[in-house]
C-alpha positions, 0 to 999 in steps of 0.5 A: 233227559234233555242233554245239551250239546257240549259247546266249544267242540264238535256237536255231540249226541246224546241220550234220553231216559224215559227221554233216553238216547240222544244225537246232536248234530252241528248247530242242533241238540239232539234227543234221544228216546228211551234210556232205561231208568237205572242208567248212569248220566241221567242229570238234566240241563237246565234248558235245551235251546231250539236251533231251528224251526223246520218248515211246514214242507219239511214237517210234514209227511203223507202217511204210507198208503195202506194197502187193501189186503192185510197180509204182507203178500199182495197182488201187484197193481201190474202183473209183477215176477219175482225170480227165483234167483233172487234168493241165493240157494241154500249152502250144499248139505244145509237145510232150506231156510225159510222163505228161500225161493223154491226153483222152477216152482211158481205160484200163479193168481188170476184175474177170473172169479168164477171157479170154472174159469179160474180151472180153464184159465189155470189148464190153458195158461199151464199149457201156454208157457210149458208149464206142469199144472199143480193144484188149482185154488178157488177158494181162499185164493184164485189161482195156481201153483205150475212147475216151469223155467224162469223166462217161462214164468216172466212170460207168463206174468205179462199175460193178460189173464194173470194177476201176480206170478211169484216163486214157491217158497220152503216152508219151515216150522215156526216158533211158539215162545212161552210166558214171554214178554208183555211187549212180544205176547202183544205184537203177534197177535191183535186181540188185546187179551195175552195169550202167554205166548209169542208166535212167530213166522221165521226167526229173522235167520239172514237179516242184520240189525245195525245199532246206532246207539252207545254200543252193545255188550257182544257177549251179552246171552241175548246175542252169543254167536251172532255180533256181527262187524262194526265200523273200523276203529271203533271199540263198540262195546256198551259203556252207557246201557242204552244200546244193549237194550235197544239191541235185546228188543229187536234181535235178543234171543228171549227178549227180542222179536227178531232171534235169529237176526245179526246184530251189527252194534255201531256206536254214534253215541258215547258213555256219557250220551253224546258222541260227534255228529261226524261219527253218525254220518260215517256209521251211515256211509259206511253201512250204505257201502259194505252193509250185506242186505237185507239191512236194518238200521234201528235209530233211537235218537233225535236232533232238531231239523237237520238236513245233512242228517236227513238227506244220508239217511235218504241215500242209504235208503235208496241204496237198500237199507231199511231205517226205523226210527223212535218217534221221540218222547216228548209228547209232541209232533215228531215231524219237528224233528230229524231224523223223524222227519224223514219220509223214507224212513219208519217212525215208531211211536209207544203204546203200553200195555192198555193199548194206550199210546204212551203218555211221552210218545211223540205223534203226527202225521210222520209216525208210521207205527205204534209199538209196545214203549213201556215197561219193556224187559231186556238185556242189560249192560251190566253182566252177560245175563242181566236184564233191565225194565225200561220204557220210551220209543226208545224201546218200541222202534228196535221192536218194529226193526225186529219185525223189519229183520223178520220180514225181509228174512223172507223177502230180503229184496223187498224196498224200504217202501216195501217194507213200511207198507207190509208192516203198516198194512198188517197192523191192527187197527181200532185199539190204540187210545188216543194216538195223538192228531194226525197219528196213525191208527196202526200197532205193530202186528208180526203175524202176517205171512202167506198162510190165513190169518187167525184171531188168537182167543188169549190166554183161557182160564177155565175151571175143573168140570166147567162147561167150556164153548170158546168161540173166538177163534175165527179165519176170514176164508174158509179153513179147516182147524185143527188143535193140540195142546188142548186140555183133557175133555176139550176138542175143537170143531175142524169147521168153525173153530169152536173148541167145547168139551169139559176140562177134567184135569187142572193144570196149564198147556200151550195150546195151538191152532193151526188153520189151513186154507183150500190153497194148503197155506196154513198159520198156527196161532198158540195160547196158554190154557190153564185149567184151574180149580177155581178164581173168586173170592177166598172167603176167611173167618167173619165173613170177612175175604182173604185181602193183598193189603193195599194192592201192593205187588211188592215181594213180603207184602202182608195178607189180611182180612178185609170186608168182601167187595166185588171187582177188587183186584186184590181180593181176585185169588186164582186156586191153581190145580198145583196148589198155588192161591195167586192175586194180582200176579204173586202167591200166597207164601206161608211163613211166620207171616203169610205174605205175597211173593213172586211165584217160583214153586216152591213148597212154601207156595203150596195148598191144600184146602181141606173139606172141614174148611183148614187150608194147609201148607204141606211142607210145615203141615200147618194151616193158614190162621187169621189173628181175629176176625176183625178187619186187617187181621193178619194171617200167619201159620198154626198148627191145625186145629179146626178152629173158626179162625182156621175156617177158609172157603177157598175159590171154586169154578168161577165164582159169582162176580163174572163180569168186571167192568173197569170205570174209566172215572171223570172224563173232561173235553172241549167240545170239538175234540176227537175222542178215541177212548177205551174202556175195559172189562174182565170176564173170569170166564174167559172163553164168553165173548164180550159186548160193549153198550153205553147210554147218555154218551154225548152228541157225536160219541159212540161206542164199538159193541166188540172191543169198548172203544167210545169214538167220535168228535164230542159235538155239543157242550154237555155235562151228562151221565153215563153208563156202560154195560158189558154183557156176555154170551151167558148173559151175565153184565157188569155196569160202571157209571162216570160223569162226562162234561164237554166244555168250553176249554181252559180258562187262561191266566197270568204267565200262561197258566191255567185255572185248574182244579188242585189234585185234579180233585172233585171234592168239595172244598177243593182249592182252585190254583194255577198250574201249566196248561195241559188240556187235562180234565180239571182244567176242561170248563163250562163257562155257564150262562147262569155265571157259573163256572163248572169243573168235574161237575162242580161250581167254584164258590167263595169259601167260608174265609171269604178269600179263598175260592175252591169246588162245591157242588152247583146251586143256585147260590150267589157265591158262585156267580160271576161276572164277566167285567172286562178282562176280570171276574167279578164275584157278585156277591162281594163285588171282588175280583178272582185274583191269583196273588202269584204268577208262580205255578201251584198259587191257589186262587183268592178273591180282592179288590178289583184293581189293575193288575195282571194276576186278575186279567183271565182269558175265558174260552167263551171270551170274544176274543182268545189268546195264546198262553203267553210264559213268564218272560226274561229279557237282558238289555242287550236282546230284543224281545222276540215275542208276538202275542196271538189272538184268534176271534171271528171277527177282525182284530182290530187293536193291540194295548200294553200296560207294564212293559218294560222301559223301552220295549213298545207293543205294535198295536196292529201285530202284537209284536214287541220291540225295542231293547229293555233299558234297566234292570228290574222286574214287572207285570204287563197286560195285554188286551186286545180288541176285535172290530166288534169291540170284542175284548180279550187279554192275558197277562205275564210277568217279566224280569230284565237281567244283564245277561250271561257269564261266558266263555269263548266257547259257549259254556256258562256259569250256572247257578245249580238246578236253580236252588236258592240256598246259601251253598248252593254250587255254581257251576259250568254248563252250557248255556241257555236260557234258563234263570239259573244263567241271568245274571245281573252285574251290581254297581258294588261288583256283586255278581247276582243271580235268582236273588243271590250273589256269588260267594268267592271261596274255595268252591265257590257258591251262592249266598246271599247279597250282603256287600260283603267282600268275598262277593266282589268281582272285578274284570282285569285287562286279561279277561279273568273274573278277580275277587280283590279281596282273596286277589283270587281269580275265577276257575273251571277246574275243566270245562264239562258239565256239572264242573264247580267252580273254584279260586286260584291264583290269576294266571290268564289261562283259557279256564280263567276266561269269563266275561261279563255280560256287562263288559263294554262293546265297540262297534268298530268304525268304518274307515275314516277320511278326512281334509288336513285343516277341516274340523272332524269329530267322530263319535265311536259307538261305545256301549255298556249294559250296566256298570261302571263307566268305561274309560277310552282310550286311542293311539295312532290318531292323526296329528290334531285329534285327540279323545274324550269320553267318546268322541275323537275330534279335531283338526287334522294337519297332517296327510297320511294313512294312520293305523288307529286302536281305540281300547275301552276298559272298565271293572267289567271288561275290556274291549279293542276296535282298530281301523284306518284314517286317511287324511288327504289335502283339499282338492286331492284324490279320496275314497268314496266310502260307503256307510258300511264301509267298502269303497268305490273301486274301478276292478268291476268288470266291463269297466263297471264300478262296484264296492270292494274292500278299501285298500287305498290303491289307486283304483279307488282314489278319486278326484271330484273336479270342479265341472262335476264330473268324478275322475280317478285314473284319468277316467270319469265316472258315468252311467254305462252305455249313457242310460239314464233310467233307474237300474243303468249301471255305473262304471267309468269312461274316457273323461269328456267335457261334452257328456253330460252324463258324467256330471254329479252333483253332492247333495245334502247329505252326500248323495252323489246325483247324476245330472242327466239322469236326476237319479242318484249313485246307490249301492243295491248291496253293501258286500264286496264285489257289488255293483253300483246302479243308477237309483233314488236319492233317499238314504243314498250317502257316501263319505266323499273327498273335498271338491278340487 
């Protein structure tokens, strides 16, 4: 959800949901990543403003060199030394933690190659630095291990000979996590199959996650013994949900990575979502300053470009903390963002569980790292063993700061730096689908320590009695292998990895494999190995398959029979070696219906398939029964009798559909677009080795032949065919076909919409609508050079209504010819125009007389030229419109031209910019064509409406037709303002307040209700600033001022909660101060304005003697001098609105002000007798005389250029008065500029701001007030 800040107080942050965390900071809402979908405050406003637009030097960022090794231990560039003592010494009595550095012992690698020098080098160098010799590796890795002090070891790094010098280091056991999550079976592995298990190097003992978020439930299971401080005064206990959650993803003892770590909860966010910004920075500072390091600070929240935010973020990170940050969910660039932007920090963007980055995630070149964002099982809130399924980056950022706590465990002195490129460089590479333009190919991985890595083979199923020869276990260095766990009759090849053998015995292990290097480093990789006895088709009565009724997973679903098909998911039973009959993850579960459950071993979910064909329950000893052997039959229990609906043939070994090839269906693209796109297989033996082929993908695609991934740039517009293979190592295949076209791009309609096909559907008949442009496939054309417009491999024809246009298959029929009129498309066969009747989303299209109209004006992306989407727009007639239409061509543009804008708004024929300020209320349609210098044409189309505007309070809150809901009784309510149409409101000359078509109804609760003139509809602004209905004599009233809040009626009493004001109330701009002659007529026209409504009354006190007011003009004579305090008060239904300001009047010939239009005054308080503008306060500094001789005199001294220069930019101050310089002689000129004689050049003020120097310049638009000459 998009939370706006609230207004009126001190920016706040927030959440987002499958949006879900979210900070604001002063100026800027903020987003934030992941809230799981059962947490509470999950309304979204109307619309989110955009405060600012970052730069291009602050959105973009280099991606982190990834290193050329892909283990997180690499030989430095120069030879580096880590000392020992970096690592404080276990606890006396404790037992070594992982990683802690071993004293006097060191690892050594050289430069040398050769195995015979690489044994001299590590002799001579042992002896050289008073070193004891150990093993020497010249192998898997060049080097040598040496036992020897520290200032030796420092040494001995600084040899030329030497690559690297690092501390020995204890090694523990790791950890092997069975059945865990999806999200942590994903990272420590990089094949895509699960293995059922998750590995991991060091539970992440020592390192502290710091939470920012909404707090997190301390007592929660997940964390029992290890919540650590939080900032001072702060309760940080979880009231909103999100931060436990975050919290279980990076450090949760089942859910997390890292499960050892501390867990620091900071709360920066509220119950509700938002919290003031002041209390991020502190969370920031203060862990900066006490934070014990190795620190992880996880961020799952966002804000617009904030550089206070940023520039915190820098310095906690140069002080040692390591930041990891959710990319955000808004499917967008996260370098538009803070703390995204950062550099510094590690920016995580979600996949799911295909490896697909996820449809929210943001991306770009300031993402870092991927990791699993959908679906992810935590902790929850509620209670100290709850869990929640949630989905964002929200979710994957807390994952990678797990993985984070889990590195620096090891190398807790490691840089933030350091951190980002360990992580980076072991992630796998070459599997996400579609990371978005400039995002990294990068998933999170966390096996990377110093022992061999280790392809993990995934979870296996095998049969009872199959042959079994899995080779997909492999160590890029020679390793020897070694297993356990291994089901009975199988064994592994201590060379190769190959594990062979035949299982004899079903039932399930976690098997592990351990690789070791010539160097002894070794890594244990673990997977689920179940042997089954069998997985295929259930076969049932009628030669019809035991099925999971539409595929529905839900606990109860009934089985049926249904005709057997291959590759159907719901027909796919595994039979368990404990009897359970398991598809699409549930079991058969006896009962008066058969039905799917979720597994839990119960006696109800046990089988036994006898030889005669029965398929018993044991616990009832009653056999599984169809109802007939018709489709859908129902299966229930009965008592066994051997009958032809009790004849089941339950699956055996692995049945005959080995290989399932996943279709991935219609794939549409413009032609340049970058394709990285996955397609999947299933083999039931698991232990065959896959390889992919494709034939007839378009020009500049191909395909990987070990993992499926069709890449590439689609280089040619094409409509083709295309076929993939999957085969295995028994070489048994699977196909699947599907269509791919490679268009020319979206054609472009009114409001920005694009045509698209309805549903994106392919059928013929299909209706072709408006809809936002996405990119998606239906809206992926090819503008043919027959007339033709296909989709999906259809045309678009004329239907047999004659009106209605929708898909058919591509003929050589004429009514699917179209052609290209202009900005219309014209149909041949009738000669009538493709039509959207609407601007609205979702209007399907037609075809009608071709006329000048907007919803008929379509851009075509093989048009001369293309223009850029433009949106319905909403104008008040106090703003000018801000847009600019953008047009690309290859040639130059070379002309802008509007028809249907809006009184007083113009479009620049050269720019495409509008301007000028909407005059009247009303609504349109505007078409905009532009011309290229080839006489190339193009357009686009919007519609527009012009409101009066909002109804405000002081601080920013707005009254707001609720969720945009048209019906009478519908609620108004306080929210904070936007630019939504809920919130433009026009002011009616009967004083009907309206909105979206309705008008706001005065009752106890007050509502939306149709326009009728009725008087409970009546508004009137009083003198206070309330909103009355004269006829309850009622005002306006925010029973508080927080979102969601209805307004009410009460008794008028002035109160802040009564304060709105119209967007019609008159305005005032304040004048000048004034001066004038006693005996010279003045009129002063005052700059009253009103945006509809009634017309406003002005009144003024303290006027001169001899003026007076009427409408808007003060005129007279003046006849007395003084200073006179004038107010001028402008009152009508709408408001009322009050201006002061002074007017001296002087007598002819006496010292004056010279006033400068935006008001200061000329004043000698320049320094180095300069003169400079100054705020008027009538002192004498700035009254002036101007004599008859020219010359300009106050205080006895003359106005004159500074050091009598003469050229353009010569200051202008004052000098002793001189009747023989000619330099201080000034002429009025028409219009009041005041010329120097000498110089020719005029007196001009570069700045109209206090304290600004005035210069010799031109005379163009140089103007003062001036006294009368003496």
């Amino acid at each position: 959800m998009n939370h706006l800040r609230r207004p009126g107080t001190a920016p706040r942050h927030r959440l987002l949901p499958a949006a879900g965390a979210l900070l604001v900071l002063p100026l800027l809402a903020l987003t934030a990543s992941a809230v799981p979908p059962d947490f509470p405050n999950a309304r979204t406003p109307a619309a989110m403003p955009v405060d600012g637009t970052p730069t291009s030097q602050a959105t973009t960022r280099q991606t982190p060199a990834v290193p050329a090794s892909t283990t997180v231990a690499r030989a430095a560039a120069t030879p580096t030394i880590t000392p020992a003592a970096a690592t404080p010494p276990a606890s006396k009595g404790a037992a070594p933690q992982a990683g802690t550095a071993i004293p006097g012992s060191y690892i050594v690698t050289v430069k040398a190659k050769e195995a015979a020098r690489i044994r001299s080098d590590a002799r001579d160098l042992a002896a050289d630095y008073s070193g004891k010799l150990g093993n020497v590796w010249t192998t898997a890795l060049h080097g040598f291990s040496a036992r020897m002090s520290a200032a030796d070891a420092e040494r001995l790094a600084r040899d030329t000979r030497v690559a690297s010098v690092r501390p020995d280091l204890v090694v523990t056991a790791a950890g092997t996590q069975t059945d865990p999550s999806w999200s942590l079976d994903r990272v420590d592995q990089t094949g895509r199959t699960p293995s059922g298990t998750y590995d991991y190097d060091n539970d992440g003992s020592g390192a502290h996650i710091y939470v920012f978020d909404t707090g997190v439930r301390a007592t929660h299971s997940e964390f029992a013994g290890r919540i650590g401080d939080s900032t001072p005064g702060t309760d940080h206990n979880d009231c909103g949900g999100h931060g436990t959650a975050v919290a279980s993803a990076a450090a949760g003892t089942v859910y997390g990575v890292a499960k050892k770590a501390t867990v620091h909860p900071v709360r920066v966010l509220g119950c509700d979502g938002a919290g003031a910004a002041a209390d991020a920075l502190t969370a920031i500072d203060w862990v900066t300053s006490t934070a014990p390091r190795p620190a992880v600070v996880n961020m799952s929240w966002s804000t617009g470009p904030q550089d206070a935010l940023d520039n915190a973020i820098r310095a906690s990170t140069a002080s040692g903390v390591t930041y990891v940050i959710a990319a955000g969910n808004s499917n967008n660039g996260a370098c538009a963002t803070s703390p995204q932007r950062v550099s510094e920090a590690i920016v995580v963007g979600a996949t799911d569980d295909r490896d697909r980055r996820a449809g929210f995630s943001n991306y770009g070149s300031c993402v870092d790292i991927f990791a699993p964002g959908t679906d992810i099982k935590t902790g929850a809130w509620t209670a100290d063993d709850a869990t929640v399924t949630s989905g964002g980056t929200s979710l994957s950022a807390p994952i990678v700061a797990g993985a984070a706590a889990v590195y620096l465990a090891t190398h807790p002195s490691a840089t933030s730096a350091q951190v980002r490129d360990a992580l980076v460089g072991c992630a796998t590479t070459g599997l996400i689908s579609d990371p978005g333009v400039g995002s990294p190919d990068r998933l999170l991985n966390t096996r990377c320590g110093s022992g061999p890595a280790v392809t993990n083979p995934g979870a296996q199923y095998t049969a009872v009695g199959q042959v079994v020869t899995l080779r997909k276990i492999t160590a890029p260095t020679a390793v020897r292998f070694a297993a356990t766990g291994l089901p009975a009759g199988l064994s592994i090849n201590a060379t190769t990895g190959v594990i062979s053998g035949t299982g004899t015995t079903g039932g399930s292990s976690i098997a592990q494999v351990t690789a070791t290097d010539a160097a002894g480093a070794s890594t244990t990789t673990s997977f689920r190995w179940n042997v089954i006895l069998g997985r295929g088709a259930f076969g049932g009565p009628g030669s019809l398959c035991v099925d999971n009724n539409s595929s529905n997973t839900t606990d109860g679903n009934p089985l049926q029979l249904f005709p057997c098909m291959t590759n159907n998911g719901a027909q796919l039973f595994t039979a368990h070696a404990d009897g359970r009959f398991e598809v699409q993850g549930k079991c058969m579960t006896a009962g008066s219906q058969v039905v799917l459950r979720t597994c839990d071993g119960s006696s109800a979910q046990v089988w036994t398939a006898r030889s005669n064909g029965e398929v018993v329950n044991p616990a009832t000893g009653q056999c599984l029964t169809a109802a007939s052997t018709n489709w859908s039959a129902r299966l229930s229990l009965a008592t066994c009798a051997a009958g032809t609906l009790q004849t089941f043939k339950a699956p055996s070994g692995l049945g005959q559909d080995v290989i399932s090839v996943e279709n991935p269906g219609f794939q549409g693209m413009v032609k340049g677009t970058v394709v990285r796109k996955a397609v999947f297989a299933s083999n039931l033996d698991t232990t065959q080795r896959l390889t992919w082929s494709a034939t007839n993908l378009p020009a500049g695609l191909s395909i990987n032949a070990s993992t499926g991934m069709i890449s590439g740039t689609a280089t040619t517009r094409t409509t083709s065919a295309v076929t993939l293979t999957v085969a295995n190592e028994a070489g048994q295949t699977g196909t699947a076909s599907f269509t791919w076209q490679v268009g020319d791009g979206r054609i472009l309609g009114i409001n920005g919409y694009c045509a698209d096909s309805a549903n994106a559907s392919s059928q013929n008949g299909n209706p072709i609508q408006l809809h936002p442009c996405n990119g998606a496939a239906a809206q992926m054309w090819t503008v043919r050079s027959d007339g033709r417009l296909e989709v999906f491999a259809k045309c678009i024809t004329v239907a047999d209504d004659g009106v209605s246009v929708v898909l058919s298959d591509c003929g050589t029929a004429a009514a699917q010819v179209w052609a290209v009129s202009g900005s219309t498309l014209r149909h041949t066969a009738t000669g009538k125009c493709l039509t959207a009747p609407t601007g609205d989303t979702y209007a399907k299209l037609t075809i009608a007389t071709c006329a000048t109209r907007a919803g008929q004006a379509w851009n075509l992306p093989t048009a001369p030229v293309t223009l850029d989407a433009v949106t319905k727009q909403q104008w008040t007639t106090t703003t000018a419109p801000t847009l600019t239409i953008a047009a690309q061509s290859a040639k130059t543009i070379s002309q802008y031209a509007a028809t249907g804008l809006p009184s007083g708004v113009t479009l620049n024929a050269s720019t495409g910019a509008l301007s000028g300020t909407p005059t009247a209320i009303g609504s349109g349609e505007a078409i905009v064509t532009v011309t290229d210098s080839a006489g190339g044409i193009g357009a686009t189309s919007f519609q527009w409406t012009v409101f009066h505007g909002q109804i405000r309070h002081a601080s920013g809150w707005c009254l707001d037709n609720s969720r945009g809901r048209t019906e009478d009784g519908n609620p108004i309510l306080v929210w904070g303002c936007s630019d939504s149409g809920t919130q433009q409101w026009i002011v009616r000359t009967d004083g009907a307040l309206e909105v979206q078509g309705g008008c706001m109804v005065a009752a106890t609760l007050v509502t939306w209700g149709s326009c009728d003139g009725a008087a409970n509809k009546v508004w009137q602004a009083t003198e206070n600033g309330e909103l009355r209905n004269p006829a309850s004599g009622k005002c306006l009233t925010a029973p508080s001022l927080n979102y969601d809040v209805q307004f009410t009626l009460a008794n008028c009493a002035a109160t802040e909660l009564q304060m709105w004001a119209l967007p019609t109330a008159p305005r005032i701009i304040t004048p000048v101060p004034q001066q004038s002659v006693t005996g010279t007529a003045v009129s002063l026209v005052l700059g009253v304005t009103y945006n509809g409504g009634p017309t406003p009354t002005v009144t003024a006190t303290g006027l001169p003697a001899g003026l007076t007011v009427s409408g808007t003009t003060i005129a007279g004579t003046p006849t007395t001098t003084g200073r006179y305090q004038v107010s001028v008060r402008v009152q009508s239904t709408s408001g009322v609105t009050t201006a002061s300001f002074v007017w001296l009047v002087i007598a002819p010939g006496a010292a004056g002000l010279i006033i400068h239009p935006a008001g200061n005054c000329v004043d000698r308080g320049g320094p180095n007798s300069s003169l400079w503008l100054f705020g008027c306060n009538y002192t004498g500094a700035q009254m002036f005389t101007i004599r008859t001789d020219g010359r300009i005199e106050g205080q006895n001294r003359c106005m004159m250029p500074l050091g009598g220069g003469t050229a353009s930019g010569t200051q202008v101050g004052s000098g002793p008065c001189s009747t023989t310089d000619a330099t201080q002689v000034w002429t009025v000129e028409a219009g009041n500029a005041l010329r120097n004689t000498a110089s020719g050049l005029c007196l001009t003020a570069p700045s109209p701001n206090g304290l600004s120097g005035l210069y010799l310049g031109s005379c163009s638009g140089s103007t003062w007030a001036l006294p009368v000459r003496a």
